[in-house]
DRENZARO-215323 format. One record per atom (N, C-alpha, C, O): residue in three letters; z, x, y. Coordinates in steps of 0.1 Angstrom, whole numbers, plus 5000, padded with zeros to 4 digits. Last residue first. Example, Ala and Ser with C-alpha at 12.3 -4.5 7.8 and 13.67 -1.06 7.14 Angstrom:
// DRENZARO-215323
SER507151284978SER507151374989SER507951295000SER508051345011ALA507851324943ALA507851234955ALA507851324967ALA508551424967
//
This chain:
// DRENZARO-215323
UNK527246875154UNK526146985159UNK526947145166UNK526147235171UNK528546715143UNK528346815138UNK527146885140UNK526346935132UNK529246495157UNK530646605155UNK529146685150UNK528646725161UNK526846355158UNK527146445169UNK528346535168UNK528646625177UNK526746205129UNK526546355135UNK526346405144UNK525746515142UNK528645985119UNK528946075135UNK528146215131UNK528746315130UNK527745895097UNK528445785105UNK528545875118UNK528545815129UNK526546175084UNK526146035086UNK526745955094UNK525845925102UNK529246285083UNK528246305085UNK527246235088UNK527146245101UNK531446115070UNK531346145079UNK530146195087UNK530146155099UNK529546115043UNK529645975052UNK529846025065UNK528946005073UNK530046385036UNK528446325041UNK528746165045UNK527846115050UNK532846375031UNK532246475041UNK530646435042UNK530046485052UNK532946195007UNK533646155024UNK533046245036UNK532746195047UNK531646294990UNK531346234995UNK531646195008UNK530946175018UNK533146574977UNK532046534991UNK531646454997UNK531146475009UNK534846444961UNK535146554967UNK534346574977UNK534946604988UNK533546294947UNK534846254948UNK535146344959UNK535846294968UNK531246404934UNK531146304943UNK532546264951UNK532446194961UNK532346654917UNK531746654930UNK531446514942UNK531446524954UNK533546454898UNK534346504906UNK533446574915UNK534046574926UNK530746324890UNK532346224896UNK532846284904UNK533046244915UNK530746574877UNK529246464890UNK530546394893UNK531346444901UNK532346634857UNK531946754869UNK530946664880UNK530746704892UNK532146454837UNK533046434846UNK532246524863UNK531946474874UNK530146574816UNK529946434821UNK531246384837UNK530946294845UNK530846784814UNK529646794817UNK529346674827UNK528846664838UNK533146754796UNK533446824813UNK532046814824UNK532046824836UNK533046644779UNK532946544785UNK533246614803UNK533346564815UNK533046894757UNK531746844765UNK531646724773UNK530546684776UNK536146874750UNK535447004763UNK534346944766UNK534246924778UNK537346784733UNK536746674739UNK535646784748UNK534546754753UNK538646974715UNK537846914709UNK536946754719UNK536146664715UNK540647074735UNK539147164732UNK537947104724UNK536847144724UNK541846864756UNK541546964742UNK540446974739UNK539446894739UNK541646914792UNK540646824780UNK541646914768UNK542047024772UNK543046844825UNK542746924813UNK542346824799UNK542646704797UNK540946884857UNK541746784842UNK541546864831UNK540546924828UNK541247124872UNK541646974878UNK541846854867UNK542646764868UNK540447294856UNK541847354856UNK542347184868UNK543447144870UNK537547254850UNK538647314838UNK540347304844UNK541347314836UNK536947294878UNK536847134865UNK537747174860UNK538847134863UNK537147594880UNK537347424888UNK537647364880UNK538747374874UNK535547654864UNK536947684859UNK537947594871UNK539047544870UNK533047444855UNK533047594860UNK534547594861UNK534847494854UNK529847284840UNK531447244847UNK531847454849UNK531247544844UNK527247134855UNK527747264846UNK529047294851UNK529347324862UNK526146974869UNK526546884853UNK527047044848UNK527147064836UNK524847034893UNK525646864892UNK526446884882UNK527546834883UNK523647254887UNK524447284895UNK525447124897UNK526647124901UNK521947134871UNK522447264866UNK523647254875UNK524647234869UNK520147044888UNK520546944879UNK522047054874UNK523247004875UNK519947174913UNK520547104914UNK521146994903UNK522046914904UNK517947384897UNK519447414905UNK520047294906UNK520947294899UNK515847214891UNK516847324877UNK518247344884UNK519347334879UNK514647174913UNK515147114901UNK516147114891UNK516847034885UNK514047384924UNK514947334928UNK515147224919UNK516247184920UNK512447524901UNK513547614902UNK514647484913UNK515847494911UNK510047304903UNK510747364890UNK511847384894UNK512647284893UNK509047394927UNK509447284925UNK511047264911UNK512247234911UNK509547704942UNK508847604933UNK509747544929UNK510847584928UNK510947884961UNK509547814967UNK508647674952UNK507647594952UNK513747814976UNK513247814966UNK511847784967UNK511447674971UNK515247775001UNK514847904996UNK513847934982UNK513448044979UNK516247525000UNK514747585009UNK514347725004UNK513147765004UNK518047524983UNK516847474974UNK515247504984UNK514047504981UNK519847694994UNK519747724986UNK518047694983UNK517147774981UNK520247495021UNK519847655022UNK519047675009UNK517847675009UNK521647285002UNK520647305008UNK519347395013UNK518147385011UNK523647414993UNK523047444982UNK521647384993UNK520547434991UNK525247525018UNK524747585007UNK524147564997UNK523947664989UNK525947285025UNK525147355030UNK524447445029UNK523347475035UNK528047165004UNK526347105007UNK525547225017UNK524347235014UNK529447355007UNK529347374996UNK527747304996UNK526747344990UNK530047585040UNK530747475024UNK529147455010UNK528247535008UNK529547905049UNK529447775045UNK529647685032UNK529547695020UNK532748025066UNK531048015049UNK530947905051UNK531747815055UNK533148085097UNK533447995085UNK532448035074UNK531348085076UNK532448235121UNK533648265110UNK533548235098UNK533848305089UNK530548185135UNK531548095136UNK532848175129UNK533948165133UNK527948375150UNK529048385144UNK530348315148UNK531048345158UNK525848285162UNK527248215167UNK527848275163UNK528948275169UNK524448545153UNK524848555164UNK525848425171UNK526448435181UNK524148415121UNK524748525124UNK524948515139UNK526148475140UNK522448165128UNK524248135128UNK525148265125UNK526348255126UNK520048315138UNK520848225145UNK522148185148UNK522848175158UNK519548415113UNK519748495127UNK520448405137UNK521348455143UNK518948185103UNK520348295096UNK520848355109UNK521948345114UNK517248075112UNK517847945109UNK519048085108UNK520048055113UNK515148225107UNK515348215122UNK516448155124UNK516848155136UNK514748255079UNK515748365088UNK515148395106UNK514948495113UNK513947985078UNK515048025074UNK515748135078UNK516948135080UNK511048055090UNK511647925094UNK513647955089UNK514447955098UNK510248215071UNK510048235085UNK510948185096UNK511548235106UNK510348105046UNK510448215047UNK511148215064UNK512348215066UNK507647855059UNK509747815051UNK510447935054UNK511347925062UNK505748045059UNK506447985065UNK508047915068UNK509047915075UNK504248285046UNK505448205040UNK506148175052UNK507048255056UNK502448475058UNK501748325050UNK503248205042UNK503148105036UNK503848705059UNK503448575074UNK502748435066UNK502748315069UNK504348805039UNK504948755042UNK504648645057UNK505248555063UNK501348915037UNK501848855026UNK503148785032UNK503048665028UNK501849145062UNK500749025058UNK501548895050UNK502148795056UNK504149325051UNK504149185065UNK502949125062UNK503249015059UNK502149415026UNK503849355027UNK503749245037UNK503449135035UNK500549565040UNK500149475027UNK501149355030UNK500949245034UNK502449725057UNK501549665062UNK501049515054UNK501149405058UNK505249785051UNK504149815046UNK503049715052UNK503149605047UNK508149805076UNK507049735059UNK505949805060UNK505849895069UNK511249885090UNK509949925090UNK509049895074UNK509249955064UNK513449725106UNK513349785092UNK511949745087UNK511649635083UNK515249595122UNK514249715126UNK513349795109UNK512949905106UNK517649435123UNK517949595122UNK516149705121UNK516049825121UNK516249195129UNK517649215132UNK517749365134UNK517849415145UNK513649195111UNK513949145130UNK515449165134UNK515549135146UNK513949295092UNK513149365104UNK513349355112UNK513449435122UNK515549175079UNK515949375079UNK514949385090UNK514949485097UNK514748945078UNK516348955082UNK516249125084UNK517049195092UNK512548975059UNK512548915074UNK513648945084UNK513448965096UNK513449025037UNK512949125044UNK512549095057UNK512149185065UNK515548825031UNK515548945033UNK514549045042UNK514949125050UNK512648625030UNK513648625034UNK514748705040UNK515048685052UNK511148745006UNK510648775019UNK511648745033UNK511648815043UNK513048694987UNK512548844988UNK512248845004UNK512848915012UNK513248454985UNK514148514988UNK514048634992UNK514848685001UNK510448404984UNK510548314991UNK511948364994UNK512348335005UNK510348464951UNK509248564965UNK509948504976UNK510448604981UNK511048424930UNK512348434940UNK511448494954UNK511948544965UNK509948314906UNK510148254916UNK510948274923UNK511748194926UNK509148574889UNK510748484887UNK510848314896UNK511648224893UNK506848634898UNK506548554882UNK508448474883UNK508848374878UNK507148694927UNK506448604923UNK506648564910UNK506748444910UNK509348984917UNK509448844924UNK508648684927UNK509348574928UNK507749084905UNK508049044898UNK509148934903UNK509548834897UNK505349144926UNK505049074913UNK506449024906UNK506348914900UNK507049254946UNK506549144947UNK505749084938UNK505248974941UNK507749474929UNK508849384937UNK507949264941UNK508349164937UNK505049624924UNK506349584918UNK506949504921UNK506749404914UNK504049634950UNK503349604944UNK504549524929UNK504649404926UNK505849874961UNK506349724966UNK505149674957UNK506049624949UNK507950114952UNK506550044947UNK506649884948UNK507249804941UNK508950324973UNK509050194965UNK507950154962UNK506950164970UNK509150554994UNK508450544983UNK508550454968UNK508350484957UNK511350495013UNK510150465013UNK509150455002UNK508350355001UNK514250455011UNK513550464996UNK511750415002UNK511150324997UNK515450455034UNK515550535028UNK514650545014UNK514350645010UNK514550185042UNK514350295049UNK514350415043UNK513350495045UNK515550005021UNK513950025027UNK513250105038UNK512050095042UNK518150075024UNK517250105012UNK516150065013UNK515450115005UNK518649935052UNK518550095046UNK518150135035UNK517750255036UNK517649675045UNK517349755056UNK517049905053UNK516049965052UNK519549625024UNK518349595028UNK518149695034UNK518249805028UNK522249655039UNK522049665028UNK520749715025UNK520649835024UNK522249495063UNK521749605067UNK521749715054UNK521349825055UNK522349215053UNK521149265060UNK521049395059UNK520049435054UNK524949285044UNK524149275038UNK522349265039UNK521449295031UNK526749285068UNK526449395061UNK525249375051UNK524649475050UNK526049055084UNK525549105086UNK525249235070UNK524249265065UNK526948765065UNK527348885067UNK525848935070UNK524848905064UNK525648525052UNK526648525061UNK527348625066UNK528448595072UNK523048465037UNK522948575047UNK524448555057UNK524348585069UNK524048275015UNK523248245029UNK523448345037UNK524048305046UNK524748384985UNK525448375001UNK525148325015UNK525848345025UNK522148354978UNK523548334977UNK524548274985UNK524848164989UNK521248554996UNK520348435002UNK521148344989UNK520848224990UNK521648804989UNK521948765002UNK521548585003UNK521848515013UNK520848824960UNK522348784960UNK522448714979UNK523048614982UNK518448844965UNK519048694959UNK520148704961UNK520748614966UNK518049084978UNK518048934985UNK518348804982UNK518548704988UNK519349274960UNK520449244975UNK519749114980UNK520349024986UNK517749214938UNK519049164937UNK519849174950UNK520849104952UNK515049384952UNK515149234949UNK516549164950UNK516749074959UNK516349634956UNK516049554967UNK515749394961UNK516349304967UNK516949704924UNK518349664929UNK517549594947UNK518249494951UNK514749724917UNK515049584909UNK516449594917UNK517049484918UNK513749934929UNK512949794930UNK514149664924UNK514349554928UNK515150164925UNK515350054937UNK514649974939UNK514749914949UNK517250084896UNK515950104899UNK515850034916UNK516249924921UNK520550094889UNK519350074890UNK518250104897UNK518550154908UNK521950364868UNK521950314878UNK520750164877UNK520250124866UNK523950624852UNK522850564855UNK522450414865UNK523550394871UNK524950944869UNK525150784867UNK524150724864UNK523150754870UNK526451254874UNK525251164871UNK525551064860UNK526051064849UNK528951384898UNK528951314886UNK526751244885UNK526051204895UNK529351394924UNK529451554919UNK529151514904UNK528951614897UNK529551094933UNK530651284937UNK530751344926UNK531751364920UNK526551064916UNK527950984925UNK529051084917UNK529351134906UNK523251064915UNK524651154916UNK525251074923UNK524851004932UNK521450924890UNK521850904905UNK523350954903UNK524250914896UNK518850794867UNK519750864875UNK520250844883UNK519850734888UNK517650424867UNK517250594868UNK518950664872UNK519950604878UNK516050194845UNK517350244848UNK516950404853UNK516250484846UNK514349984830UNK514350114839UNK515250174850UNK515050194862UNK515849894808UNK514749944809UNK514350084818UNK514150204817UNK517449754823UNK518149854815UNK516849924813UNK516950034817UNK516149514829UNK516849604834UNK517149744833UNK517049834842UNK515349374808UNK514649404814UNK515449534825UNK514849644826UNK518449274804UNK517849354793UNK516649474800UNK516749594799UNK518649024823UNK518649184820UNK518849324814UNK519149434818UNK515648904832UNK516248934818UNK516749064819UNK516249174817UNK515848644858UNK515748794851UNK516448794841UNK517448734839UNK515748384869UNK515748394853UNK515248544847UNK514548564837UNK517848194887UNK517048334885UNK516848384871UNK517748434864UNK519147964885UNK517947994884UNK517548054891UNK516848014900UNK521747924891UNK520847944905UNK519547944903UNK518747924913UNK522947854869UNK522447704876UNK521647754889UNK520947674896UNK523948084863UNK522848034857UNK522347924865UNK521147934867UNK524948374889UNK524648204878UNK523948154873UNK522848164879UNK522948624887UNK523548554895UNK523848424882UNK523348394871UNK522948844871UNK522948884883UNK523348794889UNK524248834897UNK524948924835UNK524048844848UNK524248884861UNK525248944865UNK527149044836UNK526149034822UNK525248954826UNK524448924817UNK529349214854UNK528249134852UNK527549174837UNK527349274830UNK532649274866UNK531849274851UNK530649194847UNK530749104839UNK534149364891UNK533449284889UNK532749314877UNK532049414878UNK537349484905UNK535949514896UNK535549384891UNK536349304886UNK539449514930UNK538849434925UNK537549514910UNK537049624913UNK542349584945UNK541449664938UNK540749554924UNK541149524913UNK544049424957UNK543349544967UNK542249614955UNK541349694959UNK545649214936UNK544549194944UNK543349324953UNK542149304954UNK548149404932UNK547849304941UNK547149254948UNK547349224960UNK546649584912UNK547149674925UNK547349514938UNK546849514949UNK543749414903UNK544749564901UNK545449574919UNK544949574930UNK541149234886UNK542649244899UNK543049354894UNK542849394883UNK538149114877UNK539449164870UNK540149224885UNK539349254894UNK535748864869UNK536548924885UNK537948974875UNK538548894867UNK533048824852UNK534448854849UNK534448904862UNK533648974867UNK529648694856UNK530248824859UNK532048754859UNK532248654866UNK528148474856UNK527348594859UNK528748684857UNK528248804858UNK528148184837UNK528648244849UNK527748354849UNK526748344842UNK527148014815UNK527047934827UNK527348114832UNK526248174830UNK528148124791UNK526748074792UNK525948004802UNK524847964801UNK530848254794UNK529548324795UNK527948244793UNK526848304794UNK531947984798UNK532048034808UNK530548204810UNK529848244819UNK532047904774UNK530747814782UNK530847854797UNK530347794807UNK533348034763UNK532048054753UNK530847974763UNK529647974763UNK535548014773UNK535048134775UNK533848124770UNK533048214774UNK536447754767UNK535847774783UNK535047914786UNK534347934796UNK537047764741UNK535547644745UNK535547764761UNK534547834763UNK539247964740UNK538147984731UNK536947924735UNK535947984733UNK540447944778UNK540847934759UNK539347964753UNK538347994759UNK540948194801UNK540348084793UNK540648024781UNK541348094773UNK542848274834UNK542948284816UNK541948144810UNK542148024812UNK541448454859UNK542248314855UNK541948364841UNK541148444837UNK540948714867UNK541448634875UNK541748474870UNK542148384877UNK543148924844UNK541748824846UNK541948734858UNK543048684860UNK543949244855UNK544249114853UNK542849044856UNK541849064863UNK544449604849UNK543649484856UNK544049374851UNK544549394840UNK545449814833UNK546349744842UNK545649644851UNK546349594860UNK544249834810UNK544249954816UNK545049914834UNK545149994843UNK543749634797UNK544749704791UNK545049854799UNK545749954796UNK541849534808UNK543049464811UNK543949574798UNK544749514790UNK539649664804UNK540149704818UNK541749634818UNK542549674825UNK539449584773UNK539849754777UNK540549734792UNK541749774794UNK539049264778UNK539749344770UNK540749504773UNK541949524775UNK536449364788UNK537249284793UNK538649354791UNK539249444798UNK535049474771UNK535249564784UNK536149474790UNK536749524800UNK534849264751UNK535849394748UNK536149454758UNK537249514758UNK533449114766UNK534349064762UNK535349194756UNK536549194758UNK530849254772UNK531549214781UNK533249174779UNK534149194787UNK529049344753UNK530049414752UNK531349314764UNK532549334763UNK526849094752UNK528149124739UNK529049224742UNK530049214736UNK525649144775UNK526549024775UNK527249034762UNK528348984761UNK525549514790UNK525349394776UNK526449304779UNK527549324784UNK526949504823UNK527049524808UNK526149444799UNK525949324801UNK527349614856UNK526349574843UNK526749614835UNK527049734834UNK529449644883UNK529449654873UNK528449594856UNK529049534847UNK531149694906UNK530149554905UNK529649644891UNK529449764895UNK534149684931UNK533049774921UNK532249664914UNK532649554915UNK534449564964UNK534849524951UNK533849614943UNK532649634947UNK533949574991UNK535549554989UNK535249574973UNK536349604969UNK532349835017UNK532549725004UNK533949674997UNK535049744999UNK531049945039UNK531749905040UNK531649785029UNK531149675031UNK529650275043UNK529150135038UNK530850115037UNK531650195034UNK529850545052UNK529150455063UNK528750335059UNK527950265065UNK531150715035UNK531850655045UNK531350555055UNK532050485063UNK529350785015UNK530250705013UNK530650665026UNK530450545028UNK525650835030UNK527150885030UNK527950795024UNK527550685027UNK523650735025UNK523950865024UNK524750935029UNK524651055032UNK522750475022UNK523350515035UNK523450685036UNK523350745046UNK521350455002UNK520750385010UNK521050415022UNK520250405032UNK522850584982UNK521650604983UNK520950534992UNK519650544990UNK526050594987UNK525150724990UNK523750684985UNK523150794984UNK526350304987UNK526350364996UNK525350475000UNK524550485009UNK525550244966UNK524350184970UNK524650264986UNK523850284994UNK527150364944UNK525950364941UNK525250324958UNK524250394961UNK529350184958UNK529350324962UNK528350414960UNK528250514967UNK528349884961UNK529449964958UNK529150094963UNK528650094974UNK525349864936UNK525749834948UNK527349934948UNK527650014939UNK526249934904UNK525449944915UNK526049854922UNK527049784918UNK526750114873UNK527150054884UNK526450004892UNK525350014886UNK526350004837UNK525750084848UNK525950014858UNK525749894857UNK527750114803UNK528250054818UNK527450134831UNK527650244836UNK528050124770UNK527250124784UNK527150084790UNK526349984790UNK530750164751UNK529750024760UNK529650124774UNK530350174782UNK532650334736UNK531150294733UNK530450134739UNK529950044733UNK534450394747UNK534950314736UNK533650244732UNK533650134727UNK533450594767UNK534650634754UNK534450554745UNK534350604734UNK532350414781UNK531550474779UNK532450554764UNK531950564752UNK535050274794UNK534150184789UNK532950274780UNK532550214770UNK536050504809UNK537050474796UNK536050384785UNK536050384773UNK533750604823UNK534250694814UNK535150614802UNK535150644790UNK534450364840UNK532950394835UNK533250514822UNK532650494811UNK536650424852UNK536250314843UNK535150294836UNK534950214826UNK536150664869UNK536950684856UNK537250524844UNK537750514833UNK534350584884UNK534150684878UNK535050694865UNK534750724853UNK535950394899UNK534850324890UNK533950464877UNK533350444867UNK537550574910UNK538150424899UNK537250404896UNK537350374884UNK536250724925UNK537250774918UNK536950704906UNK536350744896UNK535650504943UNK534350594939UNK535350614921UNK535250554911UNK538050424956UNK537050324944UNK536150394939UNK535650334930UNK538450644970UNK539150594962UNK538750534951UNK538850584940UNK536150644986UNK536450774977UNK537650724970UNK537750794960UNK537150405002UNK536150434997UNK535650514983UNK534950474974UNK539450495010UNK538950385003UNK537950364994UNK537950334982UNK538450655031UNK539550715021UNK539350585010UNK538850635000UNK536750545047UNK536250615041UNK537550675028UNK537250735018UNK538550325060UNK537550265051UNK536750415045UNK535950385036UNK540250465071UNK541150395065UNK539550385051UNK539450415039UNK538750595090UNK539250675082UNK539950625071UNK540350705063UNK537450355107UNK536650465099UNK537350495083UNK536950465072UNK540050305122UNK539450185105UNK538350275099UNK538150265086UNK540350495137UNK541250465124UNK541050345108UNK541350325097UNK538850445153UNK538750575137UNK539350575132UNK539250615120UNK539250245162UNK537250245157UNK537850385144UNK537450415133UNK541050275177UNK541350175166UNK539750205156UNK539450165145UNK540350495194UNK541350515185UNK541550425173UNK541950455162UNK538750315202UNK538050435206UNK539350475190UNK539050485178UNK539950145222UNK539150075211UNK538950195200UNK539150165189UNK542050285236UNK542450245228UNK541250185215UNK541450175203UNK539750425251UNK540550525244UNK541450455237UNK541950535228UNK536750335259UNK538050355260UNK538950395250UNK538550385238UNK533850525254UNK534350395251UNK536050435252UNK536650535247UNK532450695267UNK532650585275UNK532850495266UNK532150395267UNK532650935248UNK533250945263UNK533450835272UNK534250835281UNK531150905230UNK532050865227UNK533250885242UNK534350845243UNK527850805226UNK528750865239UNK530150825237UNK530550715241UNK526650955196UNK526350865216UNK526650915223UNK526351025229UNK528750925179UNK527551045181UNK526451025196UNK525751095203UNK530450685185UNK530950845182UNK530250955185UNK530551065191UNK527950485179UNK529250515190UNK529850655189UNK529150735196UNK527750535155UNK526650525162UNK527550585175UNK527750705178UNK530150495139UNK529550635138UNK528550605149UNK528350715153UNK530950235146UNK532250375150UNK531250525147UNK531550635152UNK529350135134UNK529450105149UNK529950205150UNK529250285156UNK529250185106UNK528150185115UNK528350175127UNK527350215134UNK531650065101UNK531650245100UNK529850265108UNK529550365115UNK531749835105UNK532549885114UNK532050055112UNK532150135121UNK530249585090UNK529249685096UNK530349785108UNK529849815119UNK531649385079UNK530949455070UNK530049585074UNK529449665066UNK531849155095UNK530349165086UNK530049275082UNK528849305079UNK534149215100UNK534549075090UNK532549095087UNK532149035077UNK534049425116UNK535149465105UNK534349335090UNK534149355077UNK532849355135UNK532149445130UNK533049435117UNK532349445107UNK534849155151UNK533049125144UNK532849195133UNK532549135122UNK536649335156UNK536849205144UNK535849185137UNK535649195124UNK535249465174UNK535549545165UNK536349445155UNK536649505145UNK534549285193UNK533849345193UNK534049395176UNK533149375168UNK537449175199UNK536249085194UNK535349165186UNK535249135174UNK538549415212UNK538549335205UNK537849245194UNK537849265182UNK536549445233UNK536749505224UNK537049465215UNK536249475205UNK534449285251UNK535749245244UNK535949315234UNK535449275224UNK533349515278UNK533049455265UNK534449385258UNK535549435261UNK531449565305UNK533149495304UNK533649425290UNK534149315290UNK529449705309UNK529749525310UNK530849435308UNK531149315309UNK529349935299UNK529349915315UNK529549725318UNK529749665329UNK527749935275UNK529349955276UNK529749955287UNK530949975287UNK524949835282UNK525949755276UNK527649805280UNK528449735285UNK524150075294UNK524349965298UNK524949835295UNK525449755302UNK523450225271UNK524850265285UNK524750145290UNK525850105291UNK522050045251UNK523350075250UNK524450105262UNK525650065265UNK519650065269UNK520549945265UNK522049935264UNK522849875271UNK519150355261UNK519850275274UNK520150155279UNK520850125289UNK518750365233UNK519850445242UNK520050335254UNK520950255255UNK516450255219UNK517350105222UNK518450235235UNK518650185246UNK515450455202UNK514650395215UNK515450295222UNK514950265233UNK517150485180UNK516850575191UNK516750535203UNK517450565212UNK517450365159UNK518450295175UNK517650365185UNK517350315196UNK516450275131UNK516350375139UNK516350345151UNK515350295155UNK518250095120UNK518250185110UNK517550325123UNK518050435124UNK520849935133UNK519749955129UNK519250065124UNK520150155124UNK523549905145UNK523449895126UNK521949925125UNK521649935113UNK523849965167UNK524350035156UNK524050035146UNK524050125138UNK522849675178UNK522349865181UNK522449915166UNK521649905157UNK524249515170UNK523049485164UNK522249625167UNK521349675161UNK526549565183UNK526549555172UNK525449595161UNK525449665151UNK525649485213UNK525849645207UNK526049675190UNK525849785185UNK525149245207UNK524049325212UNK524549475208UNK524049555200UNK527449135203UNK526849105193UNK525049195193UNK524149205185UNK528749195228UNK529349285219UNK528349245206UNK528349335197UNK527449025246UNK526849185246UNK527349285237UNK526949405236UNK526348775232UNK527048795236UNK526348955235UNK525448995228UNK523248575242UNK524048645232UNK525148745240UNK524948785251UNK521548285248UNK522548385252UNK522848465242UNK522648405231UNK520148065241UNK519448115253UNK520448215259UNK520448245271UNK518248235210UNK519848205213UNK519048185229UNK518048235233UNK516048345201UNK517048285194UNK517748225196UNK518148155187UNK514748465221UNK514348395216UNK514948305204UNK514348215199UNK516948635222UNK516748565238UNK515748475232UNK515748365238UNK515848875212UNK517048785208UNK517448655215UNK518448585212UNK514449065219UNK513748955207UNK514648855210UNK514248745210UNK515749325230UNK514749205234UNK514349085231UNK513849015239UNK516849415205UNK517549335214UNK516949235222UNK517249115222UNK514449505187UNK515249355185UNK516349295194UNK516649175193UNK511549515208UNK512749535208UNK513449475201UNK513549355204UNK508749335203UNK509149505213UNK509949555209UNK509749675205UNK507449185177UNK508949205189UNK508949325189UNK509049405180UNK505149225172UNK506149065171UNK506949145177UNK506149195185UNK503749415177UNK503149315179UNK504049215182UNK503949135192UNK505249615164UNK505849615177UNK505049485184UNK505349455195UNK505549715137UNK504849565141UNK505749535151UNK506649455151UNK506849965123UNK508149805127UNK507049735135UNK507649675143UNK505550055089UNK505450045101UNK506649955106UNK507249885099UNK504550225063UNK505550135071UNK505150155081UNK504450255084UNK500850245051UNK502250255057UNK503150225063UNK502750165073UNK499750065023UNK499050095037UNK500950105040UNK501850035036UNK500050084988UNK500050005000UNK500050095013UNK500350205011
//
């Protein structure tokens, strides 16, 4: 494919741009959006001009903390002009640096030496995102901000690696019986194990996302092409940056893009890993039906953080309108930044725009009505010999539980603009 480029056609500037979004943005959501891009250069005098505006610091540095993007501000800032930022923000910016890079190397440690005890007891365990995605996208641990290790297994070893971490002082985050585990691996993506009250999370995938999201990678397929990759002073196997740029947009578009950090996820592994074989990624995003996530993401890394395509690429993506339409719809509620996630209708809405075939919004919402989840499981209890009436309850008890929230909606949506 024909060379990156940032298509200064569509926006000069992303600060510039932004004014088409919003008829305001705040100037700490401006400096924000500096820092995190991948090449600020040209943006410099924006910046002195911004810190001359009387910034809420405060604010400023919550923002950055709750999307995930503080070691990017504190290092952009620092190598700038660390001369004109005041001397209390200035002190609080290194100290969350220094808190979030010790941390960091902390969990590096912990997933190094859980990988070793799981690899001991013969299950192949390959990391990514986490500390994996730091040093290869960011190329430094200190400049990614993550809370939890994420972790690929065979779906047959999962249940012994279970097992091992909880014998190694992790906790399940809830206890199943014999029906819930058997329909908890046939429904979920990944075991949440605890250490250290809560501060030390590992995640155990045997899937990338839920079943009811319909994404129907095999990953098996995965494992396949698995490459190398030094993590502190150690070689890991890993994933492929094709197949791990794909999984940062499903997972982002998951989550409805509610964190900046994950934009800038993106971003930098499409910065850093120019030599992707985007031909790849968008075949095998077309055959999964996730192109319409993919392009999604990749709309969010350009226009927000600058993050330079392939020509072939932005083509192919201008012909996806919906695409277009959605991360004007992200960018948007990124710069209210409310605080809140979104609940539960709003997200699956999001969800089924995101989907470009018919099929897959189908599949989600039936899947997503009738597949009971440790919710259900723990609001009525069944014996194990009734467990399939969870199927039949799970629509009651979603209607039970939302309905009131779309009447209100309906009867007054001027609350809810």
């Amino acid at each position: 494919m024909t060379q990156a480029r940032e298509h200064p056609e569509e926006q000069s500037t992303v600060l510039a741009g932004h004014a088409r979004w919003e008829e305001s943005i705040r100037p700490e959501w401006e400096l924000l959006l500096y820092c995190a891009r991948v090449s600020p250069d040209a943006l410099q005098e924006r910046v002195g001009a911004l810190l001359h505006e009387g910034l809420d610091w405060a604010y400023l540095i919550q923002t950055a903390l709750r999307h995930s993007t503080m070691p990017l501000l504190y290092q952009r800032l620092a190598t700038l002009c660390p001369a004109k930022i005041p001397d209390k923000p200035l002190t609080q910016l290194q100290a969350h640096f220094r808190n979030n890079a010790r941390r960091n190397f902390f969990l590096t440690g912990e997933l190094l030496r859980c990988l070793h005890w799981l690899n001991s007891h013969g299950i192949l365990a390959v990391p990514y995102k986490g500390p994996l995605l730091a040093a290869a996208a960011y190329g430094d641990f200190a400049l990614r901000q993550f809370d939890d290790l994420d972790i690929l297994l065979h779906e047959g070893d999962v249940v012994k690696a279970r097992h091992l971490l909880v014998s190694q002082g992790y906790l399940p985050e809830f206890q199943l019986n014999r029906a819930q585990e058997a329909a908890y691996l046939r429904s979920q993506s990944a075991y949440k194990l605890v250490r250290d009250e809560g501060t030390l999370i590992i995640e155990l995938h045997w899937r990338i996302v839920e079943d009811y999201f319909t994404f129907p990678l095999d990953p098996e397929q995965l494992w396949e092409r698995l490459e190398p990759a030094p993590l502190a002073g150690k070689e890991v196997q890993t994933l492929s940056a094709e197949d791990l740029l794909l999984i940062l947009c499903v997972h982002g578009t998951k989550h409805c893009w509610a964190r900046l950090g994950w934009v800038c996820d993106v971003a930098r592994l499409i910065h850093t890993r120019q030599e992707m074989d985007w031909e790849q990624i968008i075949g095998q995003a077309n055959a999964l039906g996730a192109e319409r996530m993919l392009f999604l993401g990749l709309f969010l890394a350009h226009d927000l953080l600058g993050a330079a395509l392939p020509e072939a690429v932005w083509k192919r993506m201008q012909g996806d309108t919906a695409a277009k339409s959605l991360a004007k719809q992200v960018k948007m509620q990124i710069l209210r930044d409310t605080g809140e996630p979104p609940g539960i209708l709003e997200a699956s809405l999001f969800h089924l725009k995101a989907r470009e075939r018919w099929r897959d919004r189908v599949r989600y919402s039936i899947r997503l009505a009738i597949t009971p989840t440790p919710g259900d499981w723990a609001s009525v209890s069944l014996p194990s010999a009734l467990f399939p009436l969870y199927y039949l309850l799970r629509p009651f008890r979603l209607v039970g539980a939302y309905a009131p929230l779309l009447a209100k909606r309906w009867l007054h949506p001027s609350e809810n603009k």
